[in-house]
C-alpha positions in Angstrom: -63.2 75.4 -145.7 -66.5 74.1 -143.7 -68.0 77.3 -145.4 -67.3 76.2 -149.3 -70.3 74.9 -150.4 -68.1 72.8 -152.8 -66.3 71.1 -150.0 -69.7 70.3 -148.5 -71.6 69.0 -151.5 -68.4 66.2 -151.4 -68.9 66.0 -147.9 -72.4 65.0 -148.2 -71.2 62.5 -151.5 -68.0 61.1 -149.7 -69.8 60.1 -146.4 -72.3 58.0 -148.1 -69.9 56.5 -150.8 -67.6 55.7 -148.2 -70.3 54.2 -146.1 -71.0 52.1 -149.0 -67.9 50.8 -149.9 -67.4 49.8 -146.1 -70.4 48.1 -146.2 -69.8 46.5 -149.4 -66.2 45.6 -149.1 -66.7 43.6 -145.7 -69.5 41.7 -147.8 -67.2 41.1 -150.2 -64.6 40.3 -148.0 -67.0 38.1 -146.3 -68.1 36.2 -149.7 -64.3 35.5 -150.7 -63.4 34.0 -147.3 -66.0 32.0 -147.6 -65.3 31.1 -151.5 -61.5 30.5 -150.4 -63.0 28.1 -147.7 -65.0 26.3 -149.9 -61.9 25.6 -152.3 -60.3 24.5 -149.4 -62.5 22.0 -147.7 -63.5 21.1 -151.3 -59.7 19.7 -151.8 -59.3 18.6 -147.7 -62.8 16.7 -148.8 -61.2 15.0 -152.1 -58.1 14.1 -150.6 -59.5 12.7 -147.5 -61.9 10.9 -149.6 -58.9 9.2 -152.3 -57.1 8.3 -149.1 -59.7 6.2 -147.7 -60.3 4.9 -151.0 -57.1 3.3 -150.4 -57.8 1.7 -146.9 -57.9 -2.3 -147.5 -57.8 -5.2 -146.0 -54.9 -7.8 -146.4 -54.3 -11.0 -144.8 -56.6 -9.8 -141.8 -55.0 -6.8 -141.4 -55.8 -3.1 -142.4 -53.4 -1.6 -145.0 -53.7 2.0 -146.7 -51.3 3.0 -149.5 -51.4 6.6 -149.7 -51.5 7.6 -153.6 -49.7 11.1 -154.5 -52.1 12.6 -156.1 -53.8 12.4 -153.0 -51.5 15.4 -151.3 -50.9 16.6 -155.0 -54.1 18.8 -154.8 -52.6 20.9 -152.1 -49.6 22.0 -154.3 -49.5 25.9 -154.2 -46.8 28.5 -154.3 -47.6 29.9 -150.2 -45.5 26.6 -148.7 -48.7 24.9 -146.9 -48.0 22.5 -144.6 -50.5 19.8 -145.0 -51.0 16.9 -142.9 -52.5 13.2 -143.1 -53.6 10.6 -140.8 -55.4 7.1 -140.6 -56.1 5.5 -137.6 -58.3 2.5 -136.5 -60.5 2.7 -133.6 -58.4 1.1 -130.9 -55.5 4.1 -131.7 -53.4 2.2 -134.3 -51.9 4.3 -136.5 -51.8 2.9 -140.2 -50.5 6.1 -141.9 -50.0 9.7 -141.6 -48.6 12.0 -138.8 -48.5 11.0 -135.3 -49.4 13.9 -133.6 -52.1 15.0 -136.3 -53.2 18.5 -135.1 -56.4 18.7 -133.5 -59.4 16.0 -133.5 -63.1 16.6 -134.3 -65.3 16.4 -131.0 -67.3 13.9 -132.9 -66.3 12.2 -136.3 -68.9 10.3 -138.1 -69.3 9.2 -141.5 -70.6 12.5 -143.0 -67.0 14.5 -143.1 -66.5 17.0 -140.2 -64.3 20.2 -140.4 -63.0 21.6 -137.7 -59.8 24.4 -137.4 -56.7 23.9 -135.2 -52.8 24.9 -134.8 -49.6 23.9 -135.3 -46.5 25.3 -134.5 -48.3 28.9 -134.6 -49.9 28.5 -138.0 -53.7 27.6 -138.5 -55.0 24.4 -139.5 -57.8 23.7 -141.9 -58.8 20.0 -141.5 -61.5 17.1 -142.1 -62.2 13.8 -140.5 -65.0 11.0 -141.2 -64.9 7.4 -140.5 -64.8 4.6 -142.6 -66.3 1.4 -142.0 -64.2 -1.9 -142.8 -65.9 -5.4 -142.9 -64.6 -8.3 -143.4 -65.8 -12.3 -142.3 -68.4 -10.3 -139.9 -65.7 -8.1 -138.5 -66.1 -4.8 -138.6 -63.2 -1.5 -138.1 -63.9 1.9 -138.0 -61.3 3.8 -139.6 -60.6 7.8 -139.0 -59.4 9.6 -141.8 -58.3 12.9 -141.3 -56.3 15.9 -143.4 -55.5 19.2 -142.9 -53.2 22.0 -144.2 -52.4 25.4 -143.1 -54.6 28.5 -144.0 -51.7 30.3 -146.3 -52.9 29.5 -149.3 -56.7 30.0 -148.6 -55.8 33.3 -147.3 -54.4 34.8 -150.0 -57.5 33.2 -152.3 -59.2 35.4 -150.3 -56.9 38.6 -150.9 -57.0 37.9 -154.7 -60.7 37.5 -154.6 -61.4 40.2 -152.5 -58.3 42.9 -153.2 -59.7 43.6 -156.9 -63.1 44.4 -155.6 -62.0 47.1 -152.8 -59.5 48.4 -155.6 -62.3 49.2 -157.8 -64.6 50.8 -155.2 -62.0 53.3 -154.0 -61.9 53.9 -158.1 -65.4 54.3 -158.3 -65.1 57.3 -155.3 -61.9 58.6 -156.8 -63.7 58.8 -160.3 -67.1 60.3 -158.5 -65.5 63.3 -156.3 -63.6 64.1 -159.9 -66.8 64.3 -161.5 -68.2 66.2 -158.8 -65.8 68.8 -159.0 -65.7 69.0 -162.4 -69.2 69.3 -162.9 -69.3 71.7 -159.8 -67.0 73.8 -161.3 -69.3 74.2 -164.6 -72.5 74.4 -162.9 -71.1 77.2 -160.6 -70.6 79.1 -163.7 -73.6 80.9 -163.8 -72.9 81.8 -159.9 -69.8 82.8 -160.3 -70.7 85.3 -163.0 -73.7 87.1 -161.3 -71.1 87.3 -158.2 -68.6 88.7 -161.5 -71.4 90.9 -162.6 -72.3 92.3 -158.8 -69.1 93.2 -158.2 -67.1 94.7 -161.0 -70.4 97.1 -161.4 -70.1 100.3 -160.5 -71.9 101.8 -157.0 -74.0 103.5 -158.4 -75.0 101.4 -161.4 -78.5 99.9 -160.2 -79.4 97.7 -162.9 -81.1 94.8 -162.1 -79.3 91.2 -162.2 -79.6 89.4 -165.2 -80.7 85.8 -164.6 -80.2 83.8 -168.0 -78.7 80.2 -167.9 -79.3 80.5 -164.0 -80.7 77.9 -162.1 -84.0 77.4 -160.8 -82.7 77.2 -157.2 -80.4 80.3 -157.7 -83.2 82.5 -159.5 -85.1 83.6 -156.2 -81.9 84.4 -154.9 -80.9 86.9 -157.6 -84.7 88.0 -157.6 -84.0 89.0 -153.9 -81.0 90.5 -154.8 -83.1 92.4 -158.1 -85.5 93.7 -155.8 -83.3 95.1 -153.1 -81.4 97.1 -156.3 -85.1 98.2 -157.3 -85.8 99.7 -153.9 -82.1 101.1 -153.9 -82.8 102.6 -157.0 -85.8 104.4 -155.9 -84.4 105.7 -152.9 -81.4 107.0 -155.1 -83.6 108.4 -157.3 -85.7 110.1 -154.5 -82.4 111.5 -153.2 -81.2 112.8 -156.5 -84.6 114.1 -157.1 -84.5 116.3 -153.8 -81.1 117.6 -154.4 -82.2 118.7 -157.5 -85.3 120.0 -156.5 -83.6 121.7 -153.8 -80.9 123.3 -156.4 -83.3 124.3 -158.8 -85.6 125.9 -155.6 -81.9 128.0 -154.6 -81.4 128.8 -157.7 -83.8 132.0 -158.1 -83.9 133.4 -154.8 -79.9 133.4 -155.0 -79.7 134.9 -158.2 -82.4 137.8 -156.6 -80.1 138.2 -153.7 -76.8 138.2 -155.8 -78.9 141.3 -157.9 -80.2 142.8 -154.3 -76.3 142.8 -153.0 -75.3 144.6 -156.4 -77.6 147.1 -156.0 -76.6 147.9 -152.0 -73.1 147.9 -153.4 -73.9 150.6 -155.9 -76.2 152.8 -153.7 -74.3 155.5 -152.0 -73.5 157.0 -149.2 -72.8 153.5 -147.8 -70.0 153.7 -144.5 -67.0 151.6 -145.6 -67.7 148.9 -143.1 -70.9 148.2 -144.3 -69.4 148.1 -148.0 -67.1 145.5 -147.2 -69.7 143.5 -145.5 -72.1 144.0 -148.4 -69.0 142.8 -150.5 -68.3 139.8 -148.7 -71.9 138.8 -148.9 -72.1 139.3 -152.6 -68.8 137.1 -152.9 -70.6 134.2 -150.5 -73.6 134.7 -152.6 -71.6 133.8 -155.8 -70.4 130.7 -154.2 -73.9 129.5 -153.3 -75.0 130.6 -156.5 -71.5 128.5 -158.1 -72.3 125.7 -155.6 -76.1 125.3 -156.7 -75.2 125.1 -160.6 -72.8 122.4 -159.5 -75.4 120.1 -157.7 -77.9 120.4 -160.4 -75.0 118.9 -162.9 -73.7 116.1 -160.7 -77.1 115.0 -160.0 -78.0 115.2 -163.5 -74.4 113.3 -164.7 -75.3 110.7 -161.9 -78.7 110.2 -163.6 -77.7 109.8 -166.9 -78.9 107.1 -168.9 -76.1 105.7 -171.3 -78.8 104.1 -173.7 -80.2 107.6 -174.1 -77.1 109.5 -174.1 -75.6 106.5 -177.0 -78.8 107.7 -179.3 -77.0 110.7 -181.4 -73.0 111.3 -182.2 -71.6 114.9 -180.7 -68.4 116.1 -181.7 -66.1 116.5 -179.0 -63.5 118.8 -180.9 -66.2 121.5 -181.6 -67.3 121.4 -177.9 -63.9 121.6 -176.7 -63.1 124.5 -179.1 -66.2 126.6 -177.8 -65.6 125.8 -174.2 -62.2 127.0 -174.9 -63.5 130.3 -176.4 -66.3 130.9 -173.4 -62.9 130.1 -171.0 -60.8 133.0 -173.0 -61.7 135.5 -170.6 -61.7 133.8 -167.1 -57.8 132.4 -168.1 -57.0 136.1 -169.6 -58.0 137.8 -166.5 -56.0 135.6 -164.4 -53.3 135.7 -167.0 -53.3 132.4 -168.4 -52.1 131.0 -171.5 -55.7 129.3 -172.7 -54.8 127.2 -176.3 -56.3 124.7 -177.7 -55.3 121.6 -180.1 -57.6 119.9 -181.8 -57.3 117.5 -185.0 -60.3 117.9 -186.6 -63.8 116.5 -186.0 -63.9 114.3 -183.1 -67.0 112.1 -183.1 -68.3 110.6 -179.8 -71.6 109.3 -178.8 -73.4 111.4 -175.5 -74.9 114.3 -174.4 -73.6 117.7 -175.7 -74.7 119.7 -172.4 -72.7 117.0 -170.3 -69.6 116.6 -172.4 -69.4 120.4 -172.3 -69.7 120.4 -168.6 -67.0 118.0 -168.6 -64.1 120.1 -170.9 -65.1 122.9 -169.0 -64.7 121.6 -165.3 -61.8 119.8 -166.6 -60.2 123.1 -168.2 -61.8 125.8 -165.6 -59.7 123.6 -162.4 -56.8 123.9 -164.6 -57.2 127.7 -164.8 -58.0 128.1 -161.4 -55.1 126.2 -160.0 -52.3 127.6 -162.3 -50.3 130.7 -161.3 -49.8 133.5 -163.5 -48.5 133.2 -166.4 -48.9 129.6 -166.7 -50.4 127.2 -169.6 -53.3 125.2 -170.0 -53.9 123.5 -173.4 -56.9 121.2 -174.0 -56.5 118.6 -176.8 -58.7 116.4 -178.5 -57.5 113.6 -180.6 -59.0 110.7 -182.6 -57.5 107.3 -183.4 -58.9 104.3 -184.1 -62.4 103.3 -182.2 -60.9 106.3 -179.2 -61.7 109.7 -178.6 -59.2 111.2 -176.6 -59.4 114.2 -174.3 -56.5 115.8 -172.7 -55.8 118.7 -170.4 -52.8 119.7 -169.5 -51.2 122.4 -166.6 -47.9 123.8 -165.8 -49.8 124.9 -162.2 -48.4 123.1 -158.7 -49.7 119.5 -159.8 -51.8 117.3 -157.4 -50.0 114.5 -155.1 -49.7 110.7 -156.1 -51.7 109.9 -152.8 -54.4 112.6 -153.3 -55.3 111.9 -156.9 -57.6 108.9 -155.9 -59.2 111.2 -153.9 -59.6 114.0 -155.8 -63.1 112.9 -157.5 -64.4 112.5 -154.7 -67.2 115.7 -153.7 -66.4 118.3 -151.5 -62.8 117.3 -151.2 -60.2 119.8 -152.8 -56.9 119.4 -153.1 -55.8 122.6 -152.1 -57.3 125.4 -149.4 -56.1 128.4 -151.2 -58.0 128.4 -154.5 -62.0 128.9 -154.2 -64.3 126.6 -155.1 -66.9 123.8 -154.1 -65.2 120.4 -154.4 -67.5 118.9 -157.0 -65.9 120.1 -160.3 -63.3 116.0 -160.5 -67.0 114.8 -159.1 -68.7 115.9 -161.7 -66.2 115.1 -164.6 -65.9 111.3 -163.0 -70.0 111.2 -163.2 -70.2 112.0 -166.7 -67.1 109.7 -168.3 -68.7 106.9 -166.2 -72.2 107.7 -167.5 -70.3 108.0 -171.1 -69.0 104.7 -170.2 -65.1 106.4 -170.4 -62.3 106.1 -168.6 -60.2 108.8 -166.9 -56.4 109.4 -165.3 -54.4 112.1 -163.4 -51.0 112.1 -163.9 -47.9 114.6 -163.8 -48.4 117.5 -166.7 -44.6 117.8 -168.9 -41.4 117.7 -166.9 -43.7 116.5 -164.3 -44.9 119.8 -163.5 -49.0 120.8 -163.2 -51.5 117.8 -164.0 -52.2 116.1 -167.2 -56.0 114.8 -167.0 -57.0 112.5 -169.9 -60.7 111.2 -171.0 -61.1 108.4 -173.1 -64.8 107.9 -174.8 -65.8 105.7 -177.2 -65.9 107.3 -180.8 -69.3 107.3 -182.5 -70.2 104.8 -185.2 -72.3 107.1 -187.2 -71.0 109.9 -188.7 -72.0 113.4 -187.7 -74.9 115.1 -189.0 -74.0 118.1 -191.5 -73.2 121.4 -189.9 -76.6 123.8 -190.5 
């Protein structure tokens, strides 16, 4: 998860944000305390004040009539307890609680607030003195009122509860846009990682890099480059086996004619002719083995732009493959036939699609017993071209067909041949841009192998 570089882009937005609203939510806690407190005192401050405004003399003596309205202004739904008192200098108590909670360290005219407790709960209250004169007498008075804090604490909830409620909002709503835009500006990624791995191995295209970002381009570019030098050393490789093929080529053919010729010289001991034999069949397996490498490396280096340039017609290659076959499948008594529907127009290379019926029908000759079938088909439908083998020979396993395409490996020990026929046939339907699948031949004896192309869009030129 640490790795995701979506979880750490919110990582880096999240700690911040939430550093903010902690910042910003004890600020604004701070500011509606202190609001609440100013309500508060503002109301201990008027009622205290109406109180004293009621503090008179009469008859010599110091009265106070405490109005209502006076303790109206702490009326709230919390159950305050609030609390009164007036008391002369000397300790007389003229209204109010006795045991008022608390007393300012030094009361003066100006009022003085000061906190304090009762019974468990806080106590807000205020005191300030009053001066009383009368005939050249003069009184101080302490007024004093408090209440609890239930009231100014949950001011300060309602103030302050909104505020946090919409900051956690504002992160909720940011890590949602976040993703969401993450998720579309990670298109373009996500699609080059799309576009790297559905591609085939050997496909060395470079990257394309539209609607990518700036930040991601170099990145690809690296990526583009490494493919480039890839490619070259592909190409290098390819062109040495080919080379090397082409190089075998004629010397093998002189020493398949120089074998010949031992063969049919006389006066040869019969050891000697079976040596000279066994040489001449090796010789035709190097010579079979070199044809082979020059067409895989020329399948693997097709170019399906160039091959997409004229229309071939798969039914008349299939039909003269079939005819060139005639005598390999007669010899080994094989039932060759062919089924085709008519023209079958596909866009490639004639020499490779060749190449391709006849590995395709040559394995299934080769690997059927005596007297067995092998019938290739060609059928059109639609925007397909469809081409299809079919044996009656032993068949191929479920777990080696996978395998089967892949060069050198055979199937099966007992037949001859050099592993690269399936290779070859996968090279050219992926350089056709085809598709191709092994399965069991009818009443899931021998191998059915069918090739699906493309069928060409423009019609086939006129036969000369």
């Amino acid at each position: 998860m640490t790795n995701s570089l979506r979880m750490r882009l919110l990582w880096w937005l999240l700690v911040p944000l939430a550093l903010y609203v902690f910042v910003t939510g004890k600020s604004e806690f701070d500011n509606a305390r202190h609001t609440a407190d100013l309500v508060q005192d503002n109301q201990l401050v008027s009622s205290a004040r109406m109180i004293a405004g009621e503090v008179e003399w009469v008859d010599g003596f110091l009265r106070v009539d405490v109005p209502p309205a006076a303790l109206e202004v702490f009326v709230s739904p919390y159950r305050d307890q609030v609390f009164y008192s007036v008391t002369v200098e000397d300790g007389q108590l003229l209204a109010g609680t006795p045991d008022f909670p608390g007393s300012p360290t030094a009361a003066s005219e100006r009022p003085t607030f000061y906190d304090a407790g009762r019974d468990g709960d806080a106590v807000r209250a205020v005191a300030f003195v009053r001066q009383m004169y009368d005939n050249g007498a003069t009184r101080r008075v302490l007024v004093s009122v408090g209440k609890t804090v239930r009231s100014r604490d949950a001011m300060a909830q309602q103030l302050w509860q909104p505020q946090l409620v919409r900051q956690i909002e504002m992160i909720v709503l940011a890590v949602a846009l976040v993703c969401i835009g993450l998720t579309f500006e990670l298109r373009p990624l996500m699609k080059v990682k799309e576009d790297v791995a559905d591609r085939d191995p050997m496909q060395l295209a470079p990257i394309r890099v539209e609607r990518l970002h700036t930040e991601l381009r170099p990145i690809v570019d690296a990526i583009n480059q490494c493919i480039a030098r890839l490619g070259v050393q592909v190409a290098a490789q390819r062109r040495f086996i080919a080379d090397a093929a082409h190089q075998l080529r004629t010397p093998l053919t002189l020493l398949g004619t120089q074998l010949q010729f031992a063969r049919q010289h006389g006066g040869i001991e019969p050891g000697l002719a079976e040596a000279l034999a066994a040489m001449h069949r090796s010789n035709r397996s190097m010579v079979g083995l070199t044809n082979k490498l020059l067409l895989l490396a020329q399948a693997e280096s097709a170019d399906y732009a160039r091959l997409a340039s004229e229309p071939a017609d798969l039914a008349a290659i299939a039909k003269e493959v079939a005819e060139d076959l005639a005598l390999l499948a007669q010899t080994r008594e094989i039932d060759l036939g062919a089924e085709l529907d008519g023209p079958a127009p596909v866009t490639g290379h004639p020499g490779l699609l060749s190449a391709l019926v006849a590995n395709l029908a040559e394995n299934a000759i080769r690997y059927t017993q005596a007297g067995g079938h092998v019938t290739v088909a060609v059928r059109t439908g639609g925007t397909k071209v469809t081409l299809v083998v079919t044996d009656d020979g032993p068949g191929i396993a479920p777990e080696a067909r996978s395998r089967v395409f892949e060069p050198f490996y055979r199937a099966s020990a007992d037949t001859e041949g050099t592993g690269l026929g399936l290779a070859i046939v996968r090279e050219i339907v992926q350089a056709h841009r085809g598709e191709i699948t092994l399965g069991p031949g009818a009443g899931g004896r021998g191998v059915t192998a069918t090739v699906t192309l493309a069928a060409a869009r423009n019609p086939l030129p006129p036969a000369a």
